[in-house]
N, C-alpha and C positions, 0 to 999 in steps of 0.2 A: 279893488282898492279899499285898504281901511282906512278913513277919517276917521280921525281924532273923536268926533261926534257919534260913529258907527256905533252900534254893539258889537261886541266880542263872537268871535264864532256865530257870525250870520251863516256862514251856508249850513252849519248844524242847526241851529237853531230852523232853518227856512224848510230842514229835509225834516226834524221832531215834529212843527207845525203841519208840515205835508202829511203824515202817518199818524196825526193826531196822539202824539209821544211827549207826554208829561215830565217834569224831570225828576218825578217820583215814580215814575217807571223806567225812566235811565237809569234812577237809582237802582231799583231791583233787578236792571240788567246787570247792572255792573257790582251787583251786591253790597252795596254801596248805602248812604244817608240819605236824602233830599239836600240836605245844607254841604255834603258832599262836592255832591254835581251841580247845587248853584254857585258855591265856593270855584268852583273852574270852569265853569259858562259864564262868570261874569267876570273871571281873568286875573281872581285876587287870588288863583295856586293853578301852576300848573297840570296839565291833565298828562296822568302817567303813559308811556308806550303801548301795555296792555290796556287802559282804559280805549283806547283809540281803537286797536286793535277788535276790542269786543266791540265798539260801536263800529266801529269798518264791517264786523262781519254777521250783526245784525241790520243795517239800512242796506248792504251787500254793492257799496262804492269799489270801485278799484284804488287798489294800492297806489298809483298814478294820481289818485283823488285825494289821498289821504292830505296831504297839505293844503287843499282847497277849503278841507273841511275842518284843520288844527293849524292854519298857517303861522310861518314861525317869527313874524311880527306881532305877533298878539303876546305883550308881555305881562306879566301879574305882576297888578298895586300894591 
């Protein structure tokens, strides 16, 4: 469930806190900025296919999970 109240992509954010993954090391996963990946962790751009992708198959979630972890209620301000 997302409330209003949540933050954007909790289960992301709940698996980066688990493996101790900064989002300037998302960023270097995904070759990418800091203000990048906080720009679509906090839901004001979408996160590309490929971006999901490279995060799917570095935390190594199933495809089945992929919406758990980018659901498609989470829309950018």
């Amino acid at each position: 469930m997302n409330l209003k109240h949540d933050k954007p992509y909790a289960e992301l954010r709940a698996m980066m806190r688990k493996y101790e993954i900064s989002q300037a090391e998302l960023g270097r996963l995904l070759k990418k900025s800091v203000v990048y990946v906080n720009t679509r962790i906090t839901a004001k751009k979408d996160w590309t296919l490929s971006d999901m992708y490279i995060i799917q198959d570095f935390f190594g979630f199933a495809d089945a999970d992929l919406a758990k972890f980018f659901p498609r209620e989470v829309t950018t301000k």
